[in-house]
C-alpha positions in Angstrom: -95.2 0.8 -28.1 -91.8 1.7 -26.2 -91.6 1.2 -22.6 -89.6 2.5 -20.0 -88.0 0.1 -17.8 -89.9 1.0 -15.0 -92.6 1.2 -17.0 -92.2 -2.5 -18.2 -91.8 -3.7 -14.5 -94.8 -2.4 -13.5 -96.3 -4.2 -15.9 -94.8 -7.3 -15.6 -94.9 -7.7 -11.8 -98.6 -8.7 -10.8 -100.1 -10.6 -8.6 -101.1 -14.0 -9.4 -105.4 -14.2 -10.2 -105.8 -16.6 -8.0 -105.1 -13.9 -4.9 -107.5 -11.8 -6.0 -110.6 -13.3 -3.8 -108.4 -13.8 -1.0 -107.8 -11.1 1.5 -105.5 -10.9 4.4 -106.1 -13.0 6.9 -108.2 -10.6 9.5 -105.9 -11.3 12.7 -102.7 -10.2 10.4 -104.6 -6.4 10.1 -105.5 -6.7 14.0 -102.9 -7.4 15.1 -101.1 -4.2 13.0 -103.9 -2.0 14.3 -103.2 -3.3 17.9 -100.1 -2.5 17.6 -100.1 1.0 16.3 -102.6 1.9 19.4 -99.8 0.2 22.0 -97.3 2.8 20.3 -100.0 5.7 21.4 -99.6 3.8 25.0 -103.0 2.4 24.6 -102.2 -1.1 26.4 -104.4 -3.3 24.4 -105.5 -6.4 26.7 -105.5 -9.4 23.6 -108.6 -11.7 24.1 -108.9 -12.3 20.5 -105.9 -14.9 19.2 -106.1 -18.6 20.2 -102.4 -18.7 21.1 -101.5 -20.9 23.9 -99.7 -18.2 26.6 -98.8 -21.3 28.8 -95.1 -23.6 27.8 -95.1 -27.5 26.9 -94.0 -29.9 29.3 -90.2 -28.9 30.7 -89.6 -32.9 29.8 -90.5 -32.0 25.9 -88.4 -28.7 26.8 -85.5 -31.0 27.7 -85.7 -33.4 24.8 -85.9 -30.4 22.2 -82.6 -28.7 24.4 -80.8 -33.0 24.5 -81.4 -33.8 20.8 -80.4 -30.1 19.3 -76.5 -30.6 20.5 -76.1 -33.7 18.7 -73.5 -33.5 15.6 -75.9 -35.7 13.7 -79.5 -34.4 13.5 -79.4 -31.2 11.6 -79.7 -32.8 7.9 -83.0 -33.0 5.7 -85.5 -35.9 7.1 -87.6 -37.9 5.7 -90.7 -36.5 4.3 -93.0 -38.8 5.9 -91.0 -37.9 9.5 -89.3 -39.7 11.8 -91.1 -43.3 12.6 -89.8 -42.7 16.4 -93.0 -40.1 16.0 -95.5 -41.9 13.6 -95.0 -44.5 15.8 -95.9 -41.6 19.0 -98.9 -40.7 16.7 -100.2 -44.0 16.2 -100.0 -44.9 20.2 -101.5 -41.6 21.1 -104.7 -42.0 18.9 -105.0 -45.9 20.3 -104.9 -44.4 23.9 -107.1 -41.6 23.5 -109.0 -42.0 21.0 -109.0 -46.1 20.6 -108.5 -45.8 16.8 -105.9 -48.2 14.9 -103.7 -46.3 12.8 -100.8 -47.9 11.3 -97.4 -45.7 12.1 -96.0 -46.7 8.6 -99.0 -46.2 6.6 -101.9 -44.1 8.1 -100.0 -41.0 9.3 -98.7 -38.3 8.0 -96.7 -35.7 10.3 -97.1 -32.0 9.4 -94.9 -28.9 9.8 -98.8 -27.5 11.7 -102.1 -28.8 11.0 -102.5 -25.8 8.7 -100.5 -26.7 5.8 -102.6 -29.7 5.7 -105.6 -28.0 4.7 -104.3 -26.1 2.3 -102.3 -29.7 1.3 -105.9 -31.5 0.9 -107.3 -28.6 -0.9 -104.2 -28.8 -3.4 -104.3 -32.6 -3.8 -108.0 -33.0 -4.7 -109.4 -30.2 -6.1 -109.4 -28.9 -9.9 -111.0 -25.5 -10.6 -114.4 -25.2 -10.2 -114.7 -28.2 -8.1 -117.1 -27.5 -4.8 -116.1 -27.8 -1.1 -118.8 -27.7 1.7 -117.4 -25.5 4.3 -119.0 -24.7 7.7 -120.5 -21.4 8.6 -119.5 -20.4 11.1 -116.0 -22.0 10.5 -112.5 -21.3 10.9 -111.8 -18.9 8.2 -108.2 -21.4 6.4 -111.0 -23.2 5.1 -112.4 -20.9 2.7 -109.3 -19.2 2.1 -107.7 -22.8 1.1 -110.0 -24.1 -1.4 -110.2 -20.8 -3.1 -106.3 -20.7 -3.3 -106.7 -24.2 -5.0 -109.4 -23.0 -7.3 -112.0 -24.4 -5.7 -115.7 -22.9 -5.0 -117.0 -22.6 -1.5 -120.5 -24.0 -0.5 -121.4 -22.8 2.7 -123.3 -25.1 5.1 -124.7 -23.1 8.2 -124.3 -23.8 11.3 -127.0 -23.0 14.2 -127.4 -22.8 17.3 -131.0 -24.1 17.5 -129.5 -27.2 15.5 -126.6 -27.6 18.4 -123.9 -26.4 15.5 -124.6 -29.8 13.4 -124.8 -29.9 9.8 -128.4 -30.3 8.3 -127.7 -33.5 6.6 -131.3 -33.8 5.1 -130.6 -29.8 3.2 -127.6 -31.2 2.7 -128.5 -34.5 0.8 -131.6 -32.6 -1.1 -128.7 -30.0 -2.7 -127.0 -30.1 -6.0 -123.6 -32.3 -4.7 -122.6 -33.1 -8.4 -120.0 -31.2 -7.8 -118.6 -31.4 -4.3 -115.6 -33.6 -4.0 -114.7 -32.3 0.0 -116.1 -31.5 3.4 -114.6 -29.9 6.2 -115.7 -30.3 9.3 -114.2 -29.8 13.2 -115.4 -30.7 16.3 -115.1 -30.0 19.2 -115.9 -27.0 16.4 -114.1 -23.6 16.5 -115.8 -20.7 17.0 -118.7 -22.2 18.7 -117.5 -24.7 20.8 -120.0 -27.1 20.1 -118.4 -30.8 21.6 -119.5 -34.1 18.8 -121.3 -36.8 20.2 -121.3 -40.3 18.2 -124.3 -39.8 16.6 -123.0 -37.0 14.9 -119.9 -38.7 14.3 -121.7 -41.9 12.5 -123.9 -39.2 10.3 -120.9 -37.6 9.3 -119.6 -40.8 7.9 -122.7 -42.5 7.1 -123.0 -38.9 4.3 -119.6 -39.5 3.1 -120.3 -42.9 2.1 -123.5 -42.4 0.9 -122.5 -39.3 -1.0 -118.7 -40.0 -2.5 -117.7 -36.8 -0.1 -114.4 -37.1 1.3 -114.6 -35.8 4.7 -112.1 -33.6 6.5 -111.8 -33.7 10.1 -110.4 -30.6 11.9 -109.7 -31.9 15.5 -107.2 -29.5 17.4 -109.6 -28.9 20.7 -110.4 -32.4 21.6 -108.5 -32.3 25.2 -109.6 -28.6 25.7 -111.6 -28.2 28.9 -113.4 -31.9 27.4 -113.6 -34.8 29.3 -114.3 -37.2 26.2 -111.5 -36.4 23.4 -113.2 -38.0 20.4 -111.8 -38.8 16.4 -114.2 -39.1 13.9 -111.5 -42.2 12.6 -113.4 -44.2 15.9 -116.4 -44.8 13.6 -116.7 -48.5 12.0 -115.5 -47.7 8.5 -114.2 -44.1 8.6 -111.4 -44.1 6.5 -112.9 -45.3 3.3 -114.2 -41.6 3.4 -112.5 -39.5 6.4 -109.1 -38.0 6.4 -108.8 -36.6 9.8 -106.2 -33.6 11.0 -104.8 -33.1 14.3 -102.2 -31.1 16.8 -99.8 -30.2 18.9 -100.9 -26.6 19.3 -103.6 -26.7 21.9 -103.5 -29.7 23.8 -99.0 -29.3 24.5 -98.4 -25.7 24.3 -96.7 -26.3 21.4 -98.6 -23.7 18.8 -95.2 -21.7 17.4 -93.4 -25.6 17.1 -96.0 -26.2 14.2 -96.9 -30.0 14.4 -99.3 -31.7 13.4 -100.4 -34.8 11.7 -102.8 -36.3 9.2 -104.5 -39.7 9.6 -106.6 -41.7 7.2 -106.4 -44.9 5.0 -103.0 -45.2 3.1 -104.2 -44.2 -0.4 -105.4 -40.9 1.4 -102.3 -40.4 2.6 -99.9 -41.2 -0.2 -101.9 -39.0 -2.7 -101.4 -36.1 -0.2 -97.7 -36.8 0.8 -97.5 -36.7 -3.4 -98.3 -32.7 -3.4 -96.8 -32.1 0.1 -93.2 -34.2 -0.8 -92.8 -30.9 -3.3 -93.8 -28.2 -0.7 -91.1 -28.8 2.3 -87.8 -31.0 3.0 -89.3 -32.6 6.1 -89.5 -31.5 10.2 -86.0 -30.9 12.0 -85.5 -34.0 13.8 -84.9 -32.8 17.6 -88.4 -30.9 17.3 -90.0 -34.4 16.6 -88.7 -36.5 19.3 -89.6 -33.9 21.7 -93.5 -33.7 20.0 -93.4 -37.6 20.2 -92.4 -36.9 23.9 -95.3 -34.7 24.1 -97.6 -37.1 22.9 -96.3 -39.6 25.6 -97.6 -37.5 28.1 -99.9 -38.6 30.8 -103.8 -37.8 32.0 -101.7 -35.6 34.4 -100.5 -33.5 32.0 -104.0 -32.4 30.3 -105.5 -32.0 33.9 -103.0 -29.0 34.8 -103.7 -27.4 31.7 -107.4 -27.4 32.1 -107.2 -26.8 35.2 -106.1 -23.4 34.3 -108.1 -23.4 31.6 -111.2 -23.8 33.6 -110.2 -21.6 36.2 -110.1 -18.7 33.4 -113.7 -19.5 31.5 -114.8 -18.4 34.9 -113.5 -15.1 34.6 -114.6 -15.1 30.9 -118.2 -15.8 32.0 -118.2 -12.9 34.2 -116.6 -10.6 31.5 -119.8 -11.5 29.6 -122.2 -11.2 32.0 -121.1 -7.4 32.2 -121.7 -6.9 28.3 -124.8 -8.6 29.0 -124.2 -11.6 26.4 -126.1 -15.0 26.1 -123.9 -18.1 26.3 -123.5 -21.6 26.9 -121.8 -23.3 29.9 -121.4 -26.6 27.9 -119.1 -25.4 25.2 -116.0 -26.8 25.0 -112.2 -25.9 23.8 -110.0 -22.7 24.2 -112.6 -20.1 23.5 -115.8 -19.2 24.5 -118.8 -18.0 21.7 -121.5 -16.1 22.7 -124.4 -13.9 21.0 -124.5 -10.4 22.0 -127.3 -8.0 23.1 -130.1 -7.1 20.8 -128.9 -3.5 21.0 -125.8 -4.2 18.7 -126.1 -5.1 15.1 -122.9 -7.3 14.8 -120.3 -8.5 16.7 -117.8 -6.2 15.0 -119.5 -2.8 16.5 -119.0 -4.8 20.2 -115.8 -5.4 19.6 -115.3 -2.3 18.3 -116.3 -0.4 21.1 -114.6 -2.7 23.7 -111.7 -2.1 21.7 -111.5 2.1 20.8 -114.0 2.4 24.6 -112.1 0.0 27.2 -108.8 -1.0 25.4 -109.4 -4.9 25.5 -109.5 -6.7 22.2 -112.0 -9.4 21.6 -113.0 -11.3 18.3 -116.0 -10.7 16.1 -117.9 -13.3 15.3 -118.2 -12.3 11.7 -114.9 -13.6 10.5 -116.0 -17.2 10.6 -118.7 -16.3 8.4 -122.6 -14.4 8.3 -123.7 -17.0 10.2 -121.6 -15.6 13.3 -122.6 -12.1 12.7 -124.2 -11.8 16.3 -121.9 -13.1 18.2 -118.4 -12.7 19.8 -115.7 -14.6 20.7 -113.5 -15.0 23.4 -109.9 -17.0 23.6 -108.7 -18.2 27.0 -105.3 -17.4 26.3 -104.5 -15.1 29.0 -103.9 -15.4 32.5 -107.3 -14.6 34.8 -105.2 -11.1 35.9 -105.4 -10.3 32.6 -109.0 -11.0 31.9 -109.8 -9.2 35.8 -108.1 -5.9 34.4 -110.3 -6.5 31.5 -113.5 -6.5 33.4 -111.9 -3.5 35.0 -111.9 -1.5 32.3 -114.8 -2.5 30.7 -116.8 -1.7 34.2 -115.2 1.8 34.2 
């Protein structure tokens, strides 16, 4: 058979298999849609994205603006980053968190917390291999352990259970197969805070078990008076890698940096896959994160301060669509189940959306288990969310 050119592009230009269970990520196709109805002069009020709207310190500011003039910092850096901010890493976890974590070793900076996951999944997992992932969870999970030919295993997450894993379900399950579990507390969507007791069954199952564990901890100094690491438990890193940020707690959420802490042999078999990914951080951008890290109690007091100040006017948004809701929860959002009048949380948002022209998040996308609930960022300033009641009263 003769083919056209054409022909014989089409039929060479396909997408790889492994893209074909993954779908866009669901904010990407909001945000289009959002977009399209600002062009018909719609004025779409954004509660949905968990984008800090607030800047980092004006002393990181000034570092970043310092550093970037320099003649001498603008070639490739070392892939394990600059030890001026392993060393910043290290320093901040002892402060906060009282964990020992060797700067040379134990830490791993990242261009965003992000690319770890998707690093982890890469590192450890062969096709077929199983990954426990929460449900409700944050959605990069799923989306990264399929990309690595991985299989999900969901693990639900209730309410009635405070959003902690079932460890005895878990236990009495087929784990033959299951080589990681991800986990994040304070956890996103829910907002469900860790105590220690979770924190030492969490470990206690991934020593018991031959689980490596995968901390997701971006939310810790969110609107939570006792930032925790699930590294602070006697004998965590034999089976805990844990991920952190710059996002949330500095402002710093389009600067993408992150870090990754664990034992040494975690962390050299990861910085083996990530070493052939990226050519290292530009060096200005990490002396102003370590500058950032360096910050005071000060510094996390303003910003929940405003934080706080807004979960007010987020409680009284959902008050008016008659939502139930915890005052306990924790981090830059706020979850909450709807009314039993509504099916899912996508027909809510839905008709917030096309009804009162305010965007908020179903909970859906982090899974069935969120089906019946919504959720809502803090990510705007309080006028925004009072011309959001506005409209939603009207």
């Amino acid at each position: 058979m003769v083919f056209t050119k054409t022909e014989r592009q089409f039929n060479m230009i396909q997408t790889a298999k492994r893209l074909e269970s993954i779908g866009e990520y669901y904010f990407s196709q909001k945000l289009r849609e959002i977009e399209e109805l600002n062009k018909q002069g719609k004025q779409i009020i954004n509660l949905g994205i968990g984008s800090p709207d607030l800047p980092p310190h004006p002393d990181v500011i000034k570092v970043l603006q310092e550093e970037s003039v320099k003649p001498n910092v603008h070639g490739y850096q070392s892939y394990k980053g600059s030890i001026v901010l392993r060393k910043a890493m290290s320093d901040w976890y002892k402060r906060w968190y009282n964990v020992e974590l060797n700067a040379d070793t134990e830490i791993l900076p990242l261009i965003g917390s992000k690319e770890g996951i998707m690093h982890i999944c890469m590192t450890y997992l062969n096709e077929g291999d199983e990954v426990l992932v929460p449900n409700p969870g944050y959605p990069t999970y799923r989306s990264a352990v399929k990309l690595a030919g991985g299989i999900c295993v969901d693990y639900d997450l209730t309410e009635a259970n405070n959003y902690a894993p079932d460890f005895a379900a878990l236990e009495a399950s087929d784990l033959s197969k299951v080589k990681l579990l991800f986990v994040n507390y304070p956890q996103m969507p829910t907002g469900q805070a860790a105590d220690k007791k979770l924190f030492e069954q969490l470990v206690a199952f991934g020593k018991k078990t031959g689980i490596l564990i995968i901390h997701d901890n971006p939310y810790s100094f969110i609107l939570n008076d006792n930032p925790m690491s699930l590294l602070s438990v006697d004998g965590a890193k034999d089976c805990v890698l844990e991920l952190n940020s710059l996002s949330k707690s500095s402002n710093m959420a389009g600067w993408r940096v992150g870090m990754l802490s664990g034992a040494k042999e975690r962390i050299d078999e990861v910085l083996r896959f990530k070493s052939n990914m990226d050519s290292g951080m530009f060096l200005p951008l990490q002396l102003a994160a370590a500058k950032a890290l360096n910050l005071g109690k000060d510094w996390y007091d303003s910003v929940n301060a405003i934080y706080r100040e807004r979960r007010e006017k987020v409680f009284e948004l959902l008050d008016l669509l008659n939502c139930n809701y915890s005052k306990e929860q924790v981090g830059m959002f706020v979850w909450a189940k709807i009314p039993a009048n509504y099916k899912t949380g996508y027909e809510v948002s839905d008709e917030v959306l096309y009804g009162s022209n305010v965007f908020i998040t179903p909970g859906g996308i982090f899974g069935n288990a969120g089906d019946g609930y919504i959720r809502i960022s803090l990510c705007a300033p309080v006028e925004r969310f009072e011309e959001a009641i506005s409209r939603i009263k009207k």
